[in-house]
Every structure is written in C-alpha cells, then in structure tokens.
C-alpha positions in Angstrom: 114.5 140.5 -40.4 115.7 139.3 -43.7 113.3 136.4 -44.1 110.5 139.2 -43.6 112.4 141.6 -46.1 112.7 138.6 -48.5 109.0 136.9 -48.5 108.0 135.5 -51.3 104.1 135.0 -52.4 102.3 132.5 -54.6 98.8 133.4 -56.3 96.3 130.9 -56.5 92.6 130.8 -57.0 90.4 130.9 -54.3 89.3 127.7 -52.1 86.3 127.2 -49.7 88.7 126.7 -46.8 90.0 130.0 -47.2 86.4 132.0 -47.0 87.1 132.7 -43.1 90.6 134.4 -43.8 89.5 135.9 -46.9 86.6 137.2 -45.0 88.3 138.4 -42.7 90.9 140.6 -44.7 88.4 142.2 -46.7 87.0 143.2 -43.2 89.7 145.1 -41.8 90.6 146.2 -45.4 87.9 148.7 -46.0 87.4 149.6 -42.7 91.2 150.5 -42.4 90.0 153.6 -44.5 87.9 155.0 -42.1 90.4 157.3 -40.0 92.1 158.3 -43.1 89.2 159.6 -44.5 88.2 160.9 -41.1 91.7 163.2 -40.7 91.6 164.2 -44.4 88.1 165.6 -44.1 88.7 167.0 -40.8 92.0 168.9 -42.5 89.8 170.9 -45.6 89.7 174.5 -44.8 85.9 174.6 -45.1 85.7 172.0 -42.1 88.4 173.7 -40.0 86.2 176.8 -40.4 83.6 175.5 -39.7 85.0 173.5 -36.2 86.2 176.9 -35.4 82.3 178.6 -35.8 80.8 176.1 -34.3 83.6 175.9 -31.2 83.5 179.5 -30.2 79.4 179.3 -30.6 79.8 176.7 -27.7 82.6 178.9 -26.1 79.7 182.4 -26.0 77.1 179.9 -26.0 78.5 178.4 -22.4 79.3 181.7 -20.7 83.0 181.5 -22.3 83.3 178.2 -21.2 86.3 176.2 -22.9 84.2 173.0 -21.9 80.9 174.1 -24.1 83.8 175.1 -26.9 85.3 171.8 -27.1 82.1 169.7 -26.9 80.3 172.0 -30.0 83.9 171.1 -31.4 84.0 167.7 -30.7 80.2 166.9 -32.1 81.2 168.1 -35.4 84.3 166.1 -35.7 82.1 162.9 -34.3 79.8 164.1 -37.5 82.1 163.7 -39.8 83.8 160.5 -38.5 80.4 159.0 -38.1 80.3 160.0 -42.4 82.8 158.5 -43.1 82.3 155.2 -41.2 79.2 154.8 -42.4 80.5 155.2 -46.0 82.8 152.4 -45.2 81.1 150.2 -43.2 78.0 150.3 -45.7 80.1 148.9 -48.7 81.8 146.6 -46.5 78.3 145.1 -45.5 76.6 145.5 -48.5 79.2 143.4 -50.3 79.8 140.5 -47.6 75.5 140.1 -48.0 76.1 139.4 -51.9 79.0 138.7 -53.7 81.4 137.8 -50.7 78.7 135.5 -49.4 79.3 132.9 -51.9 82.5 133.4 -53.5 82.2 130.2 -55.4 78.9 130.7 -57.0 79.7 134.5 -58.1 82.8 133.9 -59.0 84.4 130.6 -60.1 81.3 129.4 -61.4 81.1 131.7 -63.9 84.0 131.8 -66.5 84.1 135.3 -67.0 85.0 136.3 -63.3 88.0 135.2 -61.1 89.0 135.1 -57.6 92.8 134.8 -56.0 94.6 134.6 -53.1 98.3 135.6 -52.4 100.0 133.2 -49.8 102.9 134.1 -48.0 105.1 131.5 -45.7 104.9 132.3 -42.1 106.6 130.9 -39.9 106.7 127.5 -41.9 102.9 127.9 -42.7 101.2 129.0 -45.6 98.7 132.6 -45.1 96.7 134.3 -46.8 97.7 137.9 -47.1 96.1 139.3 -49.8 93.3 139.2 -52.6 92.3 140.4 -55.4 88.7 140.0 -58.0 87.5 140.6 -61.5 84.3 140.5 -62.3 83.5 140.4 -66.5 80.9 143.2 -67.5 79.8 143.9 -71.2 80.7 147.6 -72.6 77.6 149.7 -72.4 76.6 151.4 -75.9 77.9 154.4 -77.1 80.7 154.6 -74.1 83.6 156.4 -75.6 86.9 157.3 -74.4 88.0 160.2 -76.7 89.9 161.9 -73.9 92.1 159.1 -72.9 92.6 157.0 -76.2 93.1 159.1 -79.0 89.6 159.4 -80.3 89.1 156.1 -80.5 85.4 155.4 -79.2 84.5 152.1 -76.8 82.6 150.2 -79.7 85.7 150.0 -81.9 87.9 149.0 -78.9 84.7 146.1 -78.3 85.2 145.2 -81.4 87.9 143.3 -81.1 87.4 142.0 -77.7 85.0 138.8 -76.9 81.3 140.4 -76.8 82.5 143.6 -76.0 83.4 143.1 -72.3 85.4 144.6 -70.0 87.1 143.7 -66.6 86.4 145.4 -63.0 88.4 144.5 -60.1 86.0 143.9 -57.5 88.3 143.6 -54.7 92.3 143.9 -54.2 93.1 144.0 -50.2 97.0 143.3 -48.9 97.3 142.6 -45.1 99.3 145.0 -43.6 101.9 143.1 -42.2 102.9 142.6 -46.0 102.7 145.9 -47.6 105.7 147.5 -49.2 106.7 144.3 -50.8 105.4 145.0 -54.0 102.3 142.2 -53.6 99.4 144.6 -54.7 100.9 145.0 -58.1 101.5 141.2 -58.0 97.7 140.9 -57.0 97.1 143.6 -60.1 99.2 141.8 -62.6 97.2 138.6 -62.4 93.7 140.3 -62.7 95.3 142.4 -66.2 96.5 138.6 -66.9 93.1 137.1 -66.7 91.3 139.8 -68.3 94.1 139.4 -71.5 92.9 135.5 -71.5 89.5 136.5 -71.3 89.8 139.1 -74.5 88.4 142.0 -72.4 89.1 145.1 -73.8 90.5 147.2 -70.3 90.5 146.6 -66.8 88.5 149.1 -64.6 88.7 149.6 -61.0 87.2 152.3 -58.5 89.5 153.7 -55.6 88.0 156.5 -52.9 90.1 159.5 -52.5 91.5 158.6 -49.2 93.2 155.4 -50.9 96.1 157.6 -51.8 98.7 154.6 -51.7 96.3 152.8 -53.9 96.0 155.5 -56.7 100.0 156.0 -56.7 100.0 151.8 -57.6 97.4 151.8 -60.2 99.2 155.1 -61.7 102.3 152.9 -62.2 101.0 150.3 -63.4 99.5 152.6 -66.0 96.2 152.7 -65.0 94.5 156.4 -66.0 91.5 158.2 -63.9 88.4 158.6 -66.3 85.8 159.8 -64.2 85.0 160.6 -60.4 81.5 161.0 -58.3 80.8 160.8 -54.8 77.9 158.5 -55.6 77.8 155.6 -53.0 75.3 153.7 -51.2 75.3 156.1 -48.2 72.9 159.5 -48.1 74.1 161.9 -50.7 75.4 164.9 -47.9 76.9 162.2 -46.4 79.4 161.7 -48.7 79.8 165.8 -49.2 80.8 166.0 -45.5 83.1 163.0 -45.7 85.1 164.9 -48.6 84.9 161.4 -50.5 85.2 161.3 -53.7 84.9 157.8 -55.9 87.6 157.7 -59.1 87.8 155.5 -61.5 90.8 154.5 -63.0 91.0 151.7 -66.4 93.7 150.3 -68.2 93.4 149.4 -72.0 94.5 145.6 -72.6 
C-alpha cells in the first residue's frame, strides 16, 4: 500500500510504441464522463419535473398502472443519457479520426505542438498512465481580455510573444488507478512549460461542466474561466438536454 501511496511518474514525449495505450486512455477517458453528466442532468429541477409529468402521464395514460409510469419515466431518463453519450462519444470519435490518428505527424512534426506521456512503475514495469497535448494556435485579431487582465487587450499581450500565438491543451487524461496523486497538475505543468519555451502568450484549455475535478485543478493552478457555450459537434438541443455546458479556462504565461 505504500509503494502505491508513494508512485513516482516520469514525463516524456510521446513514442509510436505507445499509440495502443495512449489510445486506449483517451478512450476510457472521455467516455468516463458519460454517467456523470447523465446523473447531473437527470438531478436539475426542470428534468425532475419533467420525469415526474411525463411518469404520471404513463401512470393515467395505463389505467393507473405503475408499469406504464415507470416506462414513460424510464424513456426520458434513456433520452437524456443517450445526450449525453452521444456528446461524448462524438468528440471521442471525431478526434481518434484526425489528430489521434497520427500523433507523430500532428504533433511532433510540427515545433509548435507537443505530446507527453506520464509513466509510472508497476509492478517493475514501466506504464503509461496519463497524457497530456498542446497544440500552438495564433491569437485571432482584436481578441481582448479586459475582464480578466486589467484592461490589457490580446494584441499587446501578442506583442511580446512569438507571432502572437497561444497554447491549447488538446488533451490531458490520468488513468484512474493513479488519480489523487497530484499527476494531472504534473501533466499541466509541462504543457505551461512548453508553451513558456515556445513564447506563447497563455495557455487555454476547454473542460465540460461535468468535469468538476478537472475545473477545481485548473483553478489551482491558476487557470481563470473566460467564456462558456454549449456549442459542440452534437445537435444543438442535444446539448440543452444534456445540461452541458463547454468552459474555457486560460492562463497568462
């Protein structure tokens, strides 16, 4: 129990050998959101209401029958779960088609992104338990940060910084037989680290609602939430029924 307590993780970049792990991770990493999502929708008043409404419909519906109730009852709730799997499930695919297809050529190939991999020793063997990415992206005209930075607007921050780019985190996953040991701010610190090489002006990263544990790590680390939209991939009233909403949080370097 003390080894576990007492693990100790080196960050490296990413090799080909480890795309079937790394794969893997990011996998059950976004999907792992899916019943938290699920029970926080399901728990807003407006759904509970709603549940109820459409229950005791089934209930008159059936002849008072506590069968038809649950069923009505039941097809919402497989609504909503359906949401937010799809939400999920959509990203997760949509991202293993492009970037995660080739992590070498849209990452290490290009000098302004990065890819790493936290290894832990298991049971005398080296394993992957976490990851983290930045991708480099230029600062868009005219962006400004008045509310966050003291008035200062996003071309004078630029100005300073190589070409006026910034870093995103692209992905940051921690297997859950590791968490608690203080490896996603680890995973973070390397990213900020990179992006200060780099000469990037602030590191952005976006977090859904659900991702509570996630939001409380970035906080401490000092990250700040500058916007949030429940613009995804998936159908707009999709998202409005999952209750997900899409923040993002940046750090000035």
């Amino acid at each position: 129990m003390a080894q576990k307590n007492n693990l100790q993780f080196s960050i490296r970049e990413y090799k080909h050998s480890d795309q079937h792990v790394v794969t893997s991770l990011f996998r059950d990493g976004i999907l792992e959101h899916v019943y938290p999502a699920f029970f926080k929708a399901m728990s807003n008043p407006d759904h509970v209401g709603v549940a109820l409404s459409i229950s005791m419909a089934g209930y008159v519906l059936g002849g008072s029958s506590y069968f038809q109730a649950l069923l009505f009852g039941s097809a919402w709730a497989g609504l909503i779960y359906y949401c937010c799997y799809d939400i999920y499930d959509g990203f997760m695919m949509r991202r293993l088609s492009t970037d995660m297809a080739d992590i070498q050529a849209s990452y290490l190939d290009n000098p302004d992104n990065g890819f790493w991999v936290a290894e832990a020793d298991v049971n005398g063997q080296a394993k992957v338990v976490g990851i983290v990415a930045v991708t480099g992206k230029p600062e868009e005209e005219g962006e400004r940060f008045e509310d966050w930075n003291g008035g200062v607007s996003g071309s004078e921050i630029a100005r300073d910084a190589r070409e006026g780019r910034y870093g995103e985190i692209s992905h940051v996953v921690v297997a859950f037989s590791v968490r608690h040991k203080n490896l996603g701010t680890q995973l973070i610190r390397k990213a900020l680290d990179f992006c200060k090489e780099q000469g990037f002006s602030r590191l952005v990263v976006n977090v859904s609602s659900p991702q509570t544990a996630a939001v409380s790590m970035f906080q401490k680390l000092g990250f700040v939430q500058t916007a949030a939209h429940r613009e995804t991939h998936a159908i707009s009233w999709f998202s409005k029924l999952a209750r997900i909403n899409v923040l993002q949080m940046e750090k000035l370097i």
